[in-house]
N, C-alpha and C positions, 0 to 999 in steps of 0.2 A: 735947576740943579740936575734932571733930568737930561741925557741926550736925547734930542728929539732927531725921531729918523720919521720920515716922511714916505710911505711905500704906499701912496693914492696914487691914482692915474695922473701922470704927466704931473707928481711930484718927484723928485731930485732923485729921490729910492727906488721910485716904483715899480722898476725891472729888477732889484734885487734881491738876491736872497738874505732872508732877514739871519739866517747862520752865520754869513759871513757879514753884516752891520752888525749885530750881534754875539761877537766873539765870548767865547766864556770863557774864564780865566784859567788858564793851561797850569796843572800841575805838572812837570814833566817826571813822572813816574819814574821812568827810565834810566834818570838821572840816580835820582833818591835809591833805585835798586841800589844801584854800583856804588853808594856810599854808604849803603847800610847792609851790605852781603858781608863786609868784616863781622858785625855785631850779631847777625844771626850764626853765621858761622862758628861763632867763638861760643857763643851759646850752645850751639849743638856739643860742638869739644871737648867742651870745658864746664857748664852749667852752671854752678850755683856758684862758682869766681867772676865768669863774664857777668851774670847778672848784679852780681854787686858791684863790680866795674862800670858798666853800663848804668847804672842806677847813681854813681858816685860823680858819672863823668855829665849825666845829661838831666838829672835829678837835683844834684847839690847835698846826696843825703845819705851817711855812710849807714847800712842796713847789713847787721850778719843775717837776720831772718825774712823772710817774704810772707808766710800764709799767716793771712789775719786771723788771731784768736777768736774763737766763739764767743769767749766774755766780752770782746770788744766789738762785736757784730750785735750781741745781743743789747748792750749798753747805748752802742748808736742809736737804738728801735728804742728802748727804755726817754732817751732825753730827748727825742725827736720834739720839737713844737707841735704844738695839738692841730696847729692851720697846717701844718705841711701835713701830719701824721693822715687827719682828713682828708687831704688833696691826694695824697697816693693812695689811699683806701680806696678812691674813688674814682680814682685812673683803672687801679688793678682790674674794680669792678666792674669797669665797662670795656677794657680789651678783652677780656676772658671773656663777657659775653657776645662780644664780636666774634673772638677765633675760636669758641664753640663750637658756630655755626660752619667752621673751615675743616672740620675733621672728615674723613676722606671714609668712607666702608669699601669691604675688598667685594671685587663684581667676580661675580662667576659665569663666565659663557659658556656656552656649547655651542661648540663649533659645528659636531656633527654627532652623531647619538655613538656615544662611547668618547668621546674625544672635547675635550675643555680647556680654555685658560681660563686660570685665576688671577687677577691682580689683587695683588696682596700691599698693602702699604703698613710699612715697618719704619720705627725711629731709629734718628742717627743713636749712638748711644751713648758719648759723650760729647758736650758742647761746648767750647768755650767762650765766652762773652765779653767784649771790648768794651769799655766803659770809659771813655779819655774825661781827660782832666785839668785842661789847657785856659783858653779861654774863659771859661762856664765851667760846672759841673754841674755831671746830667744823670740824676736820680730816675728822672721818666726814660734815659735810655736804658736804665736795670728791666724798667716793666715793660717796655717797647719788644728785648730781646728775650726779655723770660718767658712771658706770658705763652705766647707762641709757643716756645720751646716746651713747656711745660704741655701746654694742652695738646702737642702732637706727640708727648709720653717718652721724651726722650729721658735715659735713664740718670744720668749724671749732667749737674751743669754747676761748672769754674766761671768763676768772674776774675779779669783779671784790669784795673784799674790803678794811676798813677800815684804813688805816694807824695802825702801834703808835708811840708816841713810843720805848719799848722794843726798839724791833728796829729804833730808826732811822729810823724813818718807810716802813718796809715794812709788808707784811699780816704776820699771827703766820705764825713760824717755820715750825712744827707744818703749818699750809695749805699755806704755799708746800712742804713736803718731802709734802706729801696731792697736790700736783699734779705737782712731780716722777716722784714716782713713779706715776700715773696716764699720764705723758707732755704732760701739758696746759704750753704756755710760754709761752701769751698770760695776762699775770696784772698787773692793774691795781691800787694801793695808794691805791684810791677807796673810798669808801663814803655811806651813807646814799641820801638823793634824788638827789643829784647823780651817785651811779655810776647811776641806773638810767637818769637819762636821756642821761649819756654813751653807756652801751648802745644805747639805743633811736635815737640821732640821729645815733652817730657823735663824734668831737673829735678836735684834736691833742691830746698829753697830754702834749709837752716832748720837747727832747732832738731834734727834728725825725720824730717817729713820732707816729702817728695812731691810734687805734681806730675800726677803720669801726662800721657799727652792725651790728645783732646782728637775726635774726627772730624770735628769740623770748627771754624771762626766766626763768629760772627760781632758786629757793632763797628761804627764809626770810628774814625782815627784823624790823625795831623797824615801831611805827607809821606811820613816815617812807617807809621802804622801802614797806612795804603800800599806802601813800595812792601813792606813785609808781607804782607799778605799776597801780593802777587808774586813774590818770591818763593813764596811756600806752597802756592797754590799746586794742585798735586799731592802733596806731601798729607796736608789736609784739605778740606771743601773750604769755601770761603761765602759769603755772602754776596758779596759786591765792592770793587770798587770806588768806595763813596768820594765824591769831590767836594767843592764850597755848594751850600745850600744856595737854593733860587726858588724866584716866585714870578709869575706869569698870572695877570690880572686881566682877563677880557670884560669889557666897561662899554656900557653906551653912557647916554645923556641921564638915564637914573640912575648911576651911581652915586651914592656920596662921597662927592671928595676927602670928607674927614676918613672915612672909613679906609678907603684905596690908600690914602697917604698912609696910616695908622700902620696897616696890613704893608704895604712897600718897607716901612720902616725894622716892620719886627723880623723881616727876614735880615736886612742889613744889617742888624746888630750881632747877629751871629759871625762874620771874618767878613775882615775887610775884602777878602775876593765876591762874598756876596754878591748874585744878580735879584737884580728888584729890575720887573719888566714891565710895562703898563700897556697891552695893546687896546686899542678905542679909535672908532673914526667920528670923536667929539674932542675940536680941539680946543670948543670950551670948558670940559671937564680937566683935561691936559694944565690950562693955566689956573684951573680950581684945583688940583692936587699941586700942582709947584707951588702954591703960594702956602698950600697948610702944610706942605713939606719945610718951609722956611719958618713956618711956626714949629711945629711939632720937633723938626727935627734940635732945633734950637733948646728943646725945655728934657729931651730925652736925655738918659743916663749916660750913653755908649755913644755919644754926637759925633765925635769924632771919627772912631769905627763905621759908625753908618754914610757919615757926609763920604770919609773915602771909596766903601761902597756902592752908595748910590751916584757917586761921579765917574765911577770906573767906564772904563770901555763894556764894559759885560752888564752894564743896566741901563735903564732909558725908557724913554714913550715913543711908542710905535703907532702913526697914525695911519691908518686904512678907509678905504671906501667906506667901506659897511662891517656889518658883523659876518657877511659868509666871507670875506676880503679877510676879517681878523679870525675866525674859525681855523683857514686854512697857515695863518702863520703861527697859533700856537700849536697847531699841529705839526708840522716844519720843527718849531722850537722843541718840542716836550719835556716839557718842566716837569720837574722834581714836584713841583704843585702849582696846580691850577686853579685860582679863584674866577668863578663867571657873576660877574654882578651886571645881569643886565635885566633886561622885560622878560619872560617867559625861561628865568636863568635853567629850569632842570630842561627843557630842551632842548638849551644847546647843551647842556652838559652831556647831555644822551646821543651826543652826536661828536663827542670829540674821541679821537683814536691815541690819540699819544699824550697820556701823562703820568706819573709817579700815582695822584689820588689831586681830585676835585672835588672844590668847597662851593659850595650852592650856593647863591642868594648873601644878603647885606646880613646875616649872624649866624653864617658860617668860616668865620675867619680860618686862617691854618693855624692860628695860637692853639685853634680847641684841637683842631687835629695832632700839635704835639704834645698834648697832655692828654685831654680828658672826650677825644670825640668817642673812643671805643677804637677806631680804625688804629692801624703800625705809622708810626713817625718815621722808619730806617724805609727811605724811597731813593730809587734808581736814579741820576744825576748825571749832568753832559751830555745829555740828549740820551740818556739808556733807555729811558721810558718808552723808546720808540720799541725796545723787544725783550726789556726787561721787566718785574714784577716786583714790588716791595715785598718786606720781611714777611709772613705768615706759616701758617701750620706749615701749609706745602713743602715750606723752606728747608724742615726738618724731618720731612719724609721723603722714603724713597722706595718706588714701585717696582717688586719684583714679582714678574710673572712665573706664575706654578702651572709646567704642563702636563696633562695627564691623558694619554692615551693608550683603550685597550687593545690588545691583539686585532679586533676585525676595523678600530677605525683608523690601524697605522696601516693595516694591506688594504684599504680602502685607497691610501693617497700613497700608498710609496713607488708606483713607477712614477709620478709629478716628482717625486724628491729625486730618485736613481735620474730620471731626464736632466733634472738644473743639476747636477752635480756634475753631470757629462758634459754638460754646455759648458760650466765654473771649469772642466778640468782640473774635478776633485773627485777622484774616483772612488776614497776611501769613503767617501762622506755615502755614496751612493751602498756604497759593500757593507755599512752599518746598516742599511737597512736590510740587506738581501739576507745577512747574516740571520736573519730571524725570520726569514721563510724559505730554508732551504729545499730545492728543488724545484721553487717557483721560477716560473718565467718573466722575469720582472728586467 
């Protein structure tokens, strides 16, 4: 089921770069702009006409109002099943004590005796929050993007999420009781291009209530969502970019194939652009996961989604010499997530440079990391991993230095400043400082 690439010594691959046998399935962004710059456009113009348009034309669902009522926020959270109500209790409870630990205190230096910087870290102050509703719907991406948000004190956070014809023309159920019980009560039943640029510019949305705009985006989307967000980017902050998920499994000889297979498969059920990667230099393990792949994938829900998938050009088993031979191609690759199920898995995990987040050892799956490990599910994707960071506190702060310098420690350094202003061929820059020791020789 798998494509096997072969990158051993004086195998067929073995000069290549696994980038390019490994192609990842190209959303063309760029495209999706240009066909979706009408609909944010018309949004900014026009507001709470576009959005009902946009909602009528790409939804199927004629909406004079958008902002979800509190009774219906608070009723979601009232009728939640008691198994889910527990499982998001229990999600909450372990990101919040992960991004706890993420919270940033402001440092005070002294530079020189009278003279300091502060770094000071201040939240965004309002957030918006993407929440899609396409394939699946994603209650752990409510606590994914709050959580953080909340624990780095940002002061307002909008959700904004696609309306069901199923629940009436609200967002799923399941979300609205993921914000309830988060405490979030601003929650808009928009989606696609048109919520992100509702965010970004502000609208009425019916019913005589408004959503102002937001300074920054954040959460997952379809391609549509993705192209807005980088159309707007500027306008507001954005998160990232996100593309189809991927998984990248480095594997010797103790691996259990049931396990690799299991873990290949639950990323594949997410979009059929899904990569499921398997790098290993055991190619008896290789024909031990294709064969439970042909079981498993057989008895699973989503078969079909995942068979396309996992056939795709963008997935496969990647055979290598050894583990430093496989080291160096998840590195090369850097997945969205990294599973190491080998002998001594936390050192190599302590040794890899490029990935979204890394799952240790045979019951550390990435199922737990999207739900219930404590760590962020929203990871960097297309190789970002290589210089980007997942969602956390930091995401939602931003460090502004406070300088403070007295009389004797700015005439301590101001001929260094009057000198580079001379060399810049900026002379004022240099006369702001003379201005404040007239008659000095500087």
């Amino acid at each position: 089921m798998l494509n096997r690439i072969d990158l051993r010594a004086g195998g067929p691959d073995g000069s290549s770069d696994p980038r390019r046998l490994l192609p990842r399935a190209q959303l063309d962004v760029s495209v999706a702009v240009d066909k979706i710059r009408p609909v944010v456009e018309a949004v900014r113009a026009h507001g709470l006409t576009a959005i009902r348009d946009a909602t009528h034309r790409f939804d199927g669902l004629e909406l004079s109002e958008f902002r979800v009522p509190a009774q219906a926020i608070a009723a979601a959270e009232r009728t939640l099943d008691d198994g889910v109500r527990a499982a998001l209790v229990e999600s909450i409870a372990r990101a919040r004590r992960v991004h706890l630990d993420q919270r940033r205190t402001d440092t005070v230096t002294e530079v020189v005796p009278g003279g300091t910087v502060t770094e000071r870290w201040v939240p965004v102050s309002r957030v918006g929050l993407y929440v899609p509703g396409g394939l699946a719907m994603y209650p752990s991406t409510v606590v994914m993007n709050v959580v953080p948000a909340q624990v780095a004190g940002v002061g307002a956070l909008v959700v904004a999420s696609p309306p069901q014809a199923e629940n009436g023309g609200l967002p799923d159920a399941r979300v609205l009781a993921a914000c309830a019980l988060l405490g979030v009560d601003e929650v808009y039943a928009v989606g696609g291009a048109q919520a992100v640029a509702m965010l970004a510019y502000g609208s009425d949305v019916g019913g005589g209530q408004r959503c102002e705009p937001v300074d920054m985006i954040t959460g997952p989307g379809n391609i549509w969502v993705t192209a807005a967000k980088r159309l707007l980017r500027g306008v507001v902050g954005i998160d990232a970019e996100a593309g189809p998920t991927e998984i990248a499994i480095l594997a010797d000889d103790t691996a259990d194939p049931a396990h690799v297979a299991a873990d290949l498969i639950s990323q594949a059920e997410h979009d059929p652009l899904a990569a499921s990667v398997l790098v290993t230099p055991s190619v008896e393990l290789v024909e031990a996961v294709e064969r439970e792949l042909t079981r498993q994938v057989a008895a699973t829900k989503h078969a079909e989604r995942v068979t396309t998938a996992l056939t795709g050009e963008q997935s496969g088993a990647v055979l290598v010499d050894d583990l430093e031979a496989g080291l160096r191609v998840v590195d090369v690759y850097a997945a969205e997530h990294l599973e190491i199920q080998t002998r001594d898995a936390r050192e190599w995990a302590l040794r890899v440079r490029n990935a979204g987040a890394i799952f240790v050892g045979p019951y550390a799956p990435v199922s737990l990391g999207d739900y219930c490990a404590g760590s962020n599910h929203v990871l960097p994707t297309g190789g970002c991993a290589r210089h980007s960071s997942g969602l956390s506190v930091q995401s939602f702060l931003r460090g502004i230095h406070i300088v403070e310098y007295d009389e004797p420690a700015l005439r301590d350094v101001a001929r260094h400043v009057v000198t580079l202003s001379t060399v810049e061929d900026l002379p004022a820059h240099g006369d702001a400082v003379k201005a404040r020791f007239p008659g000095s020789d500087l």
